[in-house]
py3Dmol code that shows the C-alpha trace and the ligand (Angstrom):
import py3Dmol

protein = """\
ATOM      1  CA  UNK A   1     -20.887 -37.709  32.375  1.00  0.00           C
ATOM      2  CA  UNK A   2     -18.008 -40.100  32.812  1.00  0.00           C
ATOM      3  CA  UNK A   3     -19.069 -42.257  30.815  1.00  0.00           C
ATOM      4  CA  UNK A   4     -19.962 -40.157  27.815  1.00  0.00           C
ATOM      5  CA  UNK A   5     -16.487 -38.336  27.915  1.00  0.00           C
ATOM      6  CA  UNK A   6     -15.062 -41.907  28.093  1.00  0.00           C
ATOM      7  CA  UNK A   7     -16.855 -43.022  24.903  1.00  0.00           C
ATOM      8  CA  UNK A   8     -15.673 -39.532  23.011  1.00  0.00           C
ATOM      9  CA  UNK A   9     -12.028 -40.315  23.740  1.00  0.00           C
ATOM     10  CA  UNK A  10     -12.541 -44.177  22.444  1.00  0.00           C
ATOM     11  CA  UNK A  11     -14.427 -42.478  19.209  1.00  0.00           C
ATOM     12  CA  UNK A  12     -11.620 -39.961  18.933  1.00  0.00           C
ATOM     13  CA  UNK A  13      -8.857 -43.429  19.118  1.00  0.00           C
ATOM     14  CA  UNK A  14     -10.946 -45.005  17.066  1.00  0.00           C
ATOM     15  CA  UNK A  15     -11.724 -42.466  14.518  1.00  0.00           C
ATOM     16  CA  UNK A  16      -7.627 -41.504  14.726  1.00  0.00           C
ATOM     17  CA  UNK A  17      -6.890 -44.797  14.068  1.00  0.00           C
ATOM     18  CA  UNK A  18      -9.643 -45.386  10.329  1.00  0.00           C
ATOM     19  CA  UNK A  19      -7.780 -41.728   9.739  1.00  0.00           C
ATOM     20  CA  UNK A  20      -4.059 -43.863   9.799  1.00  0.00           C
ATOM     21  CA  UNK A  21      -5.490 -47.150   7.850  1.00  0.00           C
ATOM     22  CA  UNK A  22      -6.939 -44.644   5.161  1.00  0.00           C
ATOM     23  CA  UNK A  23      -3.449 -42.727   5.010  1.00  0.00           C
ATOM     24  CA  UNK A  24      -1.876 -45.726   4.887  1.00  0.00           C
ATOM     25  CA  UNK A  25      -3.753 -47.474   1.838  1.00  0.00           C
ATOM     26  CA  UNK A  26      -3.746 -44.336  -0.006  1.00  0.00           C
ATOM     27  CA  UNK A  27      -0.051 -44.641   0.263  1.00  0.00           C
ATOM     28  CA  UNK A  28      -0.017 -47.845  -1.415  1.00  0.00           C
ATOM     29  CA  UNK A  29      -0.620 -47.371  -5.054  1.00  0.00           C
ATOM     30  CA  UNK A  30       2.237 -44.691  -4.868  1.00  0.00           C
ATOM     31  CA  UNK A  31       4.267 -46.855  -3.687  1.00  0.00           C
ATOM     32  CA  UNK A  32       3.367 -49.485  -6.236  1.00  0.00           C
ATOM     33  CA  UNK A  33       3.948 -46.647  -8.905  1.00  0.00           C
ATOM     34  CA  UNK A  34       7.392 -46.051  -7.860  1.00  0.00           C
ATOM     35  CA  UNK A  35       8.279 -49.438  -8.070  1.00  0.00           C
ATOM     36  CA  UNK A  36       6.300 -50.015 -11.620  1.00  0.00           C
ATOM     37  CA  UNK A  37       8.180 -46.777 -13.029  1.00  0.00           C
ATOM     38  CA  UNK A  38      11.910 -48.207 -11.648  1.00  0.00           C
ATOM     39  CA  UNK A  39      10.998 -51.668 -13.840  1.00  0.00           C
ATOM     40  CA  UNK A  40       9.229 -49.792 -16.812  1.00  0.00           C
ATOM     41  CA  UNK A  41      12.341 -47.263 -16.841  1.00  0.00           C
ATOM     42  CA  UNK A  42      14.629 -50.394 -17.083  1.00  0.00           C
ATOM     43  CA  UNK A  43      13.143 -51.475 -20.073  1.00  0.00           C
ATOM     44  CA  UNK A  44      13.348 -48.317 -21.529  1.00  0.00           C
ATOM     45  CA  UNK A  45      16.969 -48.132 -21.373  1.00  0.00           C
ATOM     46  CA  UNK A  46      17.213 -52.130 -22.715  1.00  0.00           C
ATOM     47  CA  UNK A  47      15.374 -50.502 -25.777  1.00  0.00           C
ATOM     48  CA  UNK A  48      17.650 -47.842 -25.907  1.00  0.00           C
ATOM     49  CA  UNK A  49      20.391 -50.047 -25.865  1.00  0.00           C
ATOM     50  CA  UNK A  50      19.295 -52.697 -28.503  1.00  0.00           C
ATOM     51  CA  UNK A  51      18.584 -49.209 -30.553  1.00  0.00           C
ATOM     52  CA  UNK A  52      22.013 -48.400 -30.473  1.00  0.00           C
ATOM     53  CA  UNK A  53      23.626 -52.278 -31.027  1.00  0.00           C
ATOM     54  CA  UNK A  54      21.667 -52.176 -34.136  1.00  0.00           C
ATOM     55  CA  UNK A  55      22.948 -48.366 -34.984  1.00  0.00           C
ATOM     56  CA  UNK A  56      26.191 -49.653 -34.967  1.00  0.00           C
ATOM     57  CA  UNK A  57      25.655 -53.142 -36.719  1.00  0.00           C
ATOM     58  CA  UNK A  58      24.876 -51.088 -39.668  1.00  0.00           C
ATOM     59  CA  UNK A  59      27.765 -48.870 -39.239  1.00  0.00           C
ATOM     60  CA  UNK A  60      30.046 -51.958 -39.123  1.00  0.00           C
ATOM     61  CA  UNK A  61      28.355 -53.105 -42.042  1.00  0.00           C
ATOM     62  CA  UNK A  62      29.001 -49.957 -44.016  1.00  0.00           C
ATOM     63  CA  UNK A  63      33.056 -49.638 -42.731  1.00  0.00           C
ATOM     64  CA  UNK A  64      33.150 -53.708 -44.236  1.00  0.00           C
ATOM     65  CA  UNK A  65      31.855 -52.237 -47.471  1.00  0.00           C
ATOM     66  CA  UNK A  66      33.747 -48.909 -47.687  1.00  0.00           C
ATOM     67  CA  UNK A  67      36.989 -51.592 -47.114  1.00  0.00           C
ATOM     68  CA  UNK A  68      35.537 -53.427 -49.779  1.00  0.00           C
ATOM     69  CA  UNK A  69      35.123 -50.215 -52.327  1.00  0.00           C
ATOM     70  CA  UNK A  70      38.572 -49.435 -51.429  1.00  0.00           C
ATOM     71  CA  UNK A  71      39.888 -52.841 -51.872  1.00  0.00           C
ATOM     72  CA  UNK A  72      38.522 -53.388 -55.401  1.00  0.00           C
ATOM     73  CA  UNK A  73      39.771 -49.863 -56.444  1.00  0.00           C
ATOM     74  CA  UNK A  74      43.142 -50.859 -55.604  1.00  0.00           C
ATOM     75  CA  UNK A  75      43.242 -53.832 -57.623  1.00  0.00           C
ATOM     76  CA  UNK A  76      41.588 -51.741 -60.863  1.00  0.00           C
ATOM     77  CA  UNK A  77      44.560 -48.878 -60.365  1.00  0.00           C
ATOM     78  CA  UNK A  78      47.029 -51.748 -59.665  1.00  0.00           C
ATOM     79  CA  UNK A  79      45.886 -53.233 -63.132  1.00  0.00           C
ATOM     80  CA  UNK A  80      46.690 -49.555 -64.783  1.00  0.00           C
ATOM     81  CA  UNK A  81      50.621 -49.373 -63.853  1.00  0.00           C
ATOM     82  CA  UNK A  82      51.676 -51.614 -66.905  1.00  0.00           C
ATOM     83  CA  UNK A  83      50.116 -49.355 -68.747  1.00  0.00           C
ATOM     84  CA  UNK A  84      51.702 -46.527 -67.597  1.00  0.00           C
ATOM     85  CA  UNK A  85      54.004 -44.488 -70.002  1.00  0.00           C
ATOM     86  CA  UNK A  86      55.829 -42.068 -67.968  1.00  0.00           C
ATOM     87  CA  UNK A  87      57.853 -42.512 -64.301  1.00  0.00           C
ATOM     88  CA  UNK A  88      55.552 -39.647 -63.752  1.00  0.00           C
ATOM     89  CA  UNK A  89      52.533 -41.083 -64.117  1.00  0.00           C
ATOM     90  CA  UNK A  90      53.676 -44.661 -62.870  1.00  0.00           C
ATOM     91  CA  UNK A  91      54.156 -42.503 -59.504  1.00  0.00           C
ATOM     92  CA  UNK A  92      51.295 -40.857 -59.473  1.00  0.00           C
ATOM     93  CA  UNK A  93      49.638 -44.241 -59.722  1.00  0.00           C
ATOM     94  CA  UNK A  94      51.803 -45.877 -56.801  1.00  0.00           C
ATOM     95  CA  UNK A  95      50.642 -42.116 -54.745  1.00  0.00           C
ATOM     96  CA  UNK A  96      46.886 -42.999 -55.367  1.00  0.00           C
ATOM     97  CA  UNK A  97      47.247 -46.652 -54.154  1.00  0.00           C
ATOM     98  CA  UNK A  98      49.519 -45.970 -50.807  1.00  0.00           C
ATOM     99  CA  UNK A  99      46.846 -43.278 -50.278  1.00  0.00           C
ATOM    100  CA  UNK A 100      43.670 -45.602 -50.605  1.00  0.00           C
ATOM    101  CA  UNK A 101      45.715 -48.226 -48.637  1.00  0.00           C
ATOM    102  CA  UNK A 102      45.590 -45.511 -46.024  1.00  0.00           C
ATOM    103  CA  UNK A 103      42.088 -44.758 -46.024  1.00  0.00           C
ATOM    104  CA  UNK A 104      41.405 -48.723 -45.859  1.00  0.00           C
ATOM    105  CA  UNK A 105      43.973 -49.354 -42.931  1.00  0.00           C
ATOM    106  CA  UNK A 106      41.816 -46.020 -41.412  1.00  0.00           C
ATOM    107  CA  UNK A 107      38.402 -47.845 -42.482  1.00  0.00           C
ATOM    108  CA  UNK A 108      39.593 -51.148 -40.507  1.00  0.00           C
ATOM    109  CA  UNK A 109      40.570 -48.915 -37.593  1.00  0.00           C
ATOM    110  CA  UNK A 110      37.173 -47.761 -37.585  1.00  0.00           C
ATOM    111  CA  UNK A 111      35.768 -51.324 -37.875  1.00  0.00           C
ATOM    112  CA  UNK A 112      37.726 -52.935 -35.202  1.00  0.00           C
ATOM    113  CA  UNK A 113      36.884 -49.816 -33.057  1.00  0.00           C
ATOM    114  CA  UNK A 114      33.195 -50.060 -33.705  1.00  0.00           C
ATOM    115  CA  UNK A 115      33.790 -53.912 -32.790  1.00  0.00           C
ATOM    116  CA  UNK A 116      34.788 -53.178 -29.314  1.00  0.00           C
ATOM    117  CA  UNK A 117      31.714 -50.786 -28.792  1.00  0.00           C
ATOM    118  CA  UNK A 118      29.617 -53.311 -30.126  1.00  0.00           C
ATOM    119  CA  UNK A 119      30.919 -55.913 -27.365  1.00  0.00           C
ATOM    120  CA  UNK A 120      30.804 -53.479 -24.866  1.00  0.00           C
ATOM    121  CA  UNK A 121      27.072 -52.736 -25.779  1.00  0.00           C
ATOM    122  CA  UNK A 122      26.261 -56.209 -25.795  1.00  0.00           C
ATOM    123  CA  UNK A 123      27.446 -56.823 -22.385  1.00  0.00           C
ATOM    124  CA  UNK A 124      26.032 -53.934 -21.076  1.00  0.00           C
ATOM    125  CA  UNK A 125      22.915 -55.317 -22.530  1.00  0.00           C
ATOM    126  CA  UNK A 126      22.799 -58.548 -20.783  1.00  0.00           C
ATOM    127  CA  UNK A 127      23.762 -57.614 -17.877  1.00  0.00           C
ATOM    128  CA  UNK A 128      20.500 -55.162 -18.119  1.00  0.00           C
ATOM    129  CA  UNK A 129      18.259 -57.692 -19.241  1.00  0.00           C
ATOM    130  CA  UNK A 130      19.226 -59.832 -15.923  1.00  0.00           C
ATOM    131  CA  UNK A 131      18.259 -56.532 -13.758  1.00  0.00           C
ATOM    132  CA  UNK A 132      15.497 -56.108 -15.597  1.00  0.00           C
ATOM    133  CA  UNK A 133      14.576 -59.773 -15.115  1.00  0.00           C
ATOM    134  CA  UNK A 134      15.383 -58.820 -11.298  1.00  0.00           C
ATOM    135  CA  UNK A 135      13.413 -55.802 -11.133  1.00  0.00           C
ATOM    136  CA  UNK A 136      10.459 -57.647 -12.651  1.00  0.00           C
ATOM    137  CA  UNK A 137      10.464 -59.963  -9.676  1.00  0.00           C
ATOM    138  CA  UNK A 138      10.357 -57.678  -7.012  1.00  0.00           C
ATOM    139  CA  UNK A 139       7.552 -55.696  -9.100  1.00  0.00           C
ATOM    140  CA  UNK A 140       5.480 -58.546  -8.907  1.00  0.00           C
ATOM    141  CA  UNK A 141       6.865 -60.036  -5.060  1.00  0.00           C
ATOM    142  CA  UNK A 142       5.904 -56.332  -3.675  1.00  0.00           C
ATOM    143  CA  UNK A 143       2.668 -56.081  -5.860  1.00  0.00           C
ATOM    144  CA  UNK A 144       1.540 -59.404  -3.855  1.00  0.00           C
ATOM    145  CA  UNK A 145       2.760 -58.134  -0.779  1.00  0.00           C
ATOM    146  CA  UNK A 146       0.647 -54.625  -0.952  1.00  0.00           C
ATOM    147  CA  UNK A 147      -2.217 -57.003  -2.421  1.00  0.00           C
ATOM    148  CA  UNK A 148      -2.194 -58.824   1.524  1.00  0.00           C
ATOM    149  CA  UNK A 149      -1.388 -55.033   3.205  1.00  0.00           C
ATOM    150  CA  UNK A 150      -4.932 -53.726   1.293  1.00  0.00           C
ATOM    151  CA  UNK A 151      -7.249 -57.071   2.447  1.00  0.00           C
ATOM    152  CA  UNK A 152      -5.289 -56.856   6.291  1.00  0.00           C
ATOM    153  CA  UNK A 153      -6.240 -53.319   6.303  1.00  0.00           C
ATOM    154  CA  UNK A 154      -9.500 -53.470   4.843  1.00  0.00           C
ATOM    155  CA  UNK A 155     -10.263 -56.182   7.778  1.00  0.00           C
ATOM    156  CA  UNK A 156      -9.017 -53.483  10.953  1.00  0.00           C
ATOM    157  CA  UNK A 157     -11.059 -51.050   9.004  1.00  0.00           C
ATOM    158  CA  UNK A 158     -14.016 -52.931   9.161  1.00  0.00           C
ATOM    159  CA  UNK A 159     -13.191 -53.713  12.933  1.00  0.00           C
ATOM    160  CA  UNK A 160     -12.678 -49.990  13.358  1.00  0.00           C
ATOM    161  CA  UNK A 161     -16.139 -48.970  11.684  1.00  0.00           C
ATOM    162  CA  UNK A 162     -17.758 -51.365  13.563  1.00  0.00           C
ATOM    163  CA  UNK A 163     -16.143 -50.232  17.134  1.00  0.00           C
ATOM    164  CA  UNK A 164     -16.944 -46.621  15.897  1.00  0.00           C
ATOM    165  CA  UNK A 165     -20.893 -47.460  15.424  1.00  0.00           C
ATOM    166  CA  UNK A 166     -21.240 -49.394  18.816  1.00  0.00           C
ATOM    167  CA  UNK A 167     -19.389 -46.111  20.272  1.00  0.00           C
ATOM    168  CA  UNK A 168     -21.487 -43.917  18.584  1.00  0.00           C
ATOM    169  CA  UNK A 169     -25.011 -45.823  19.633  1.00  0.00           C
ATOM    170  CA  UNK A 170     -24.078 -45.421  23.510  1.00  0.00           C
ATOM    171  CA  UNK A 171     -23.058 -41.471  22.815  1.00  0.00           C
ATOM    172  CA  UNK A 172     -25.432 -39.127  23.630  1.00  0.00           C
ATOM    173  CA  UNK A 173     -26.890 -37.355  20.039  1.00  0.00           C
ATOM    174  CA  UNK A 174     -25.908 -33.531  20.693  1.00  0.00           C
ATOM    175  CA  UNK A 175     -22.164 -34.955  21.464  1.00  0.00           C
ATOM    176  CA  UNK A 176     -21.545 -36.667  19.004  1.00  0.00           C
ATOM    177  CA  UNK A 177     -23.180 -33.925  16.600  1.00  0.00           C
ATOM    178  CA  UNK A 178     -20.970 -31.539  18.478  1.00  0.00           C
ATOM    179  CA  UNK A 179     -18.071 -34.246  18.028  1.00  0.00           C
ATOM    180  CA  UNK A 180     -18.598 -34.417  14.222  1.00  0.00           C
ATOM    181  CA  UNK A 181     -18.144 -30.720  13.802  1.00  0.00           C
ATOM    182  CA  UNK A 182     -15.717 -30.672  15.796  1.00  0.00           C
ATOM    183  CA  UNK A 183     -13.732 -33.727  13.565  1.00  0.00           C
ATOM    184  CA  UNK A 184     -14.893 -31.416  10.560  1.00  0.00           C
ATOM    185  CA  UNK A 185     -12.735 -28.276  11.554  1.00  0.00           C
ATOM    186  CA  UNK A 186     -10.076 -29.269  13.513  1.00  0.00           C
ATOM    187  CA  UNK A 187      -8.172 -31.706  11.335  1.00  0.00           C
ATOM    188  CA  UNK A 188      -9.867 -34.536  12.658  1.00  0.00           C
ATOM    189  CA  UNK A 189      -8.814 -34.204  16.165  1.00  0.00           C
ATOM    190  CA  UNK A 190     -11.467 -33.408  18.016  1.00  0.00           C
ATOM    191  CA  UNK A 191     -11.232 -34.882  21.762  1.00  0.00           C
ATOM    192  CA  UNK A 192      -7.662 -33.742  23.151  1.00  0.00           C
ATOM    193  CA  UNK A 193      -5.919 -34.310  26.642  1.00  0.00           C
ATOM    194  CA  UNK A 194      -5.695 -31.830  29.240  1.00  0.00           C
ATOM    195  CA  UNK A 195      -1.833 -31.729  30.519  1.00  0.00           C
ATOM    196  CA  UNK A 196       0.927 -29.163  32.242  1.00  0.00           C
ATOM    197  CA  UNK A 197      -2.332 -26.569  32.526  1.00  0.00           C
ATOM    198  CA  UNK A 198      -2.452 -26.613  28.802  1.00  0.00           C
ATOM    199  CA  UNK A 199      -4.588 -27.684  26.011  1.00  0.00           C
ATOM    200  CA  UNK A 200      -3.145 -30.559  24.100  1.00  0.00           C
ATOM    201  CA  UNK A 201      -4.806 -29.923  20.808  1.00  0.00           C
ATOM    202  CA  UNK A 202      -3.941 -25.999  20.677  1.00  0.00           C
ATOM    203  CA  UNK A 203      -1.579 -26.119  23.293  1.00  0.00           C
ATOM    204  CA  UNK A 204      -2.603 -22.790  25.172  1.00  0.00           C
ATOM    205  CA  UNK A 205      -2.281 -21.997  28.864  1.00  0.00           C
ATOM    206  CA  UNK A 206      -6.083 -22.997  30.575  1.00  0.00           C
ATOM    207  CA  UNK A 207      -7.101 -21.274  33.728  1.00  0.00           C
ATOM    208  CA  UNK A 208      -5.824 -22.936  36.922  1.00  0.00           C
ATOM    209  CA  UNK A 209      -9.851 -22.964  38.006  1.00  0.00           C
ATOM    210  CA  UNK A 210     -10.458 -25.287  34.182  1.00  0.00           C
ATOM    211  CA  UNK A 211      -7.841 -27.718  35.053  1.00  0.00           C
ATOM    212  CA  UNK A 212      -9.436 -28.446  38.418  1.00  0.00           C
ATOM    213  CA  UNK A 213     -12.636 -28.971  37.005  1.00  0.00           C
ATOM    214  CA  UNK A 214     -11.275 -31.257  34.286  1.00  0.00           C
ATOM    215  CA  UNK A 215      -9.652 -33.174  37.071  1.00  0.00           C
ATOM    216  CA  UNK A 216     -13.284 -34.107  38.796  1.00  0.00           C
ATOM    217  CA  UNK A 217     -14.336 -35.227  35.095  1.00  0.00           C
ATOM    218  CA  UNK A 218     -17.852 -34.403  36.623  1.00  0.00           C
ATOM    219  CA  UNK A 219     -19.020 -32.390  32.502  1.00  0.00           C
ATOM    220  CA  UNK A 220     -17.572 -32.121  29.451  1.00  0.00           C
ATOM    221  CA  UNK A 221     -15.552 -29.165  29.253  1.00  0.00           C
ATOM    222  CA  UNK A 222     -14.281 -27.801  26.401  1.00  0.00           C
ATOM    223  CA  UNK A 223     -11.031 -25.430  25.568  1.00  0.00           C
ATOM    224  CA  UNK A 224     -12.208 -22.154  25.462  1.00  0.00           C
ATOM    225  CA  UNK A 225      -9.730 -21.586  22.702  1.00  0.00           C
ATOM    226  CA  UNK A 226     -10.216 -23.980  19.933  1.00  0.00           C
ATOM    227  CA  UNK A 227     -13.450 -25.629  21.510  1.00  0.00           C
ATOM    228  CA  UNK A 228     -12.008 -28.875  21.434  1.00  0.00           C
ATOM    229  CA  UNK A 229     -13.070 -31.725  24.135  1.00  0.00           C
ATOM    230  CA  UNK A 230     -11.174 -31.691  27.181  1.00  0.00           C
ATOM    231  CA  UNK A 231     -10.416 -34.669  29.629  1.00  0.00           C
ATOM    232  CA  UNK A 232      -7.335 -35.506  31.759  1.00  0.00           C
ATOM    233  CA  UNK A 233      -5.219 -38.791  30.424  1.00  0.00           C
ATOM    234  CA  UNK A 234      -4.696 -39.887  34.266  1.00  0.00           C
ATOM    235  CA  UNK A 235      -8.462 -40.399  35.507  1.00  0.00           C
ATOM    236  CA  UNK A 236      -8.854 -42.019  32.153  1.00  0.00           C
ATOM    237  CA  UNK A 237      -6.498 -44.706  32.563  1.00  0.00           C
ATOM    238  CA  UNK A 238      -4.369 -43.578  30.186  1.00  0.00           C
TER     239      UNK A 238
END
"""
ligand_1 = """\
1
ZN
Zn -7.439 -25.897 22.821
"""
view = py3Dmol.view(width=600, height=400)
view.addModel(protein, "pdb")
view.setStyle({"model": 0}, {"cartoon": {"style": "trace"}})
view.addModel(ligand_1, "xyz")
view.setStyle({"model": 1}, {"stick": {}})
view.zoomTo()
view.show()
């Protein structure tokens, strides 16, 4: 009987420990993801970015040609003052040219302005293109990296599938059926220790009279609570 409840707690390790290699490369395209949204999101906001540079190219463009408008309408009202009859109308003219002078000096304020965005922008640009370059890299260095984690643990899980199938050959049929259930409904934890006169998989109080037969380790015993396996960690070496 030994023997058997020896080879249930090495299925239960085993078992525990496919349970942990599974979790773990389930975890690994999430973590990939993570990393794949942080480089596609930098991209985004370099597209953004070049979006607005060329947004305001234009609008530089326009402010040049505005000054331009202006410019030339000065020069036509300018050519008007000689003909001008009255002091009246000559400063009515001189009015309409000091106030398109205005809007022009207010055009080139605009202009200049827009400048220093644009330079701003542009910077800002670069130095996201570099990060972007950066966050590229270390897509691609961790992609490799979880590439090796999936073929490492893909190798322990075939060791571990192969340990569980020698451990189920030498374990008597009605345990492990009993076992398997057992795995089924109770979270996959299914052999537990027997400790401080208490079950260590639902962690009630067991009868003095239990824990001294789980001490002699002469049958399988089970917790009369949640039916799990019982055995003590000290006769089992562990
Ligand atoms: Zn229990």
């Amino acid at each position: 009987m030994m023997d058997q409840l020896k080879l249930l707690v090495d299925l239960q390790n085993v078992d525990s420990e496919i349970k942990d290699i599974e979790n773990k490369k389930e975890d690994i395209p999430r973590e990939l993801d993570t990393h794949r949204e942080r480089f596609q999101s930098a991209r985004k906001e370099i597209d953004f970015l070049m979006e607005n540079i060329q947004r305001i190219k234009k609008e530089r463009i326009k402010k040049e040609q505005d000054v331009q408008i202006e410019g030339d309408l000065i020069l036509k009202t300018k050519r008007k003052l000689p003909e001008v009859k009255t002091n009246k109308e000559y400063s009515a003219l001189l009015a309409e040219i000091d106030s398109i002078k205005k809007k022009i000096d207010r055009f080139e304020d605009e202009e200049l302005n827009l400048m220093e965005i644009l330079e701003e922008k542009e910077r800002d640009s670069e130095r996201k293109k570099e990060e972007l370059i950066e966050e590229k890299r270390r897509f691609q260095e961790i992609s490799h990296q979880k590439e090796d984690e999936i073929a490492r643990l893909n190798i322990l899980l075939d060791e571990k599938s192969k340990r569980h199938d020698e451990i189920v050959l030498s374990l008597d049929g009605k345990l492990y059926e009993n076992y398997t259930k057992l795995m089924d409904l109770k979270k996959g934890l299914a052999v537990v220790q027997f400790g401080d006169n208490a079950c260590k998989g639902c962690y009630k109080e067991l009868p003095p009279q239990m824990g001294i037969e789980i001490k002699k380790m002469s049958s399988i015993i089970h917790c009369p609570h949640c039916s799990r396996f019982l055995f003590w960690a000290e006769i089992m070496g562990k």
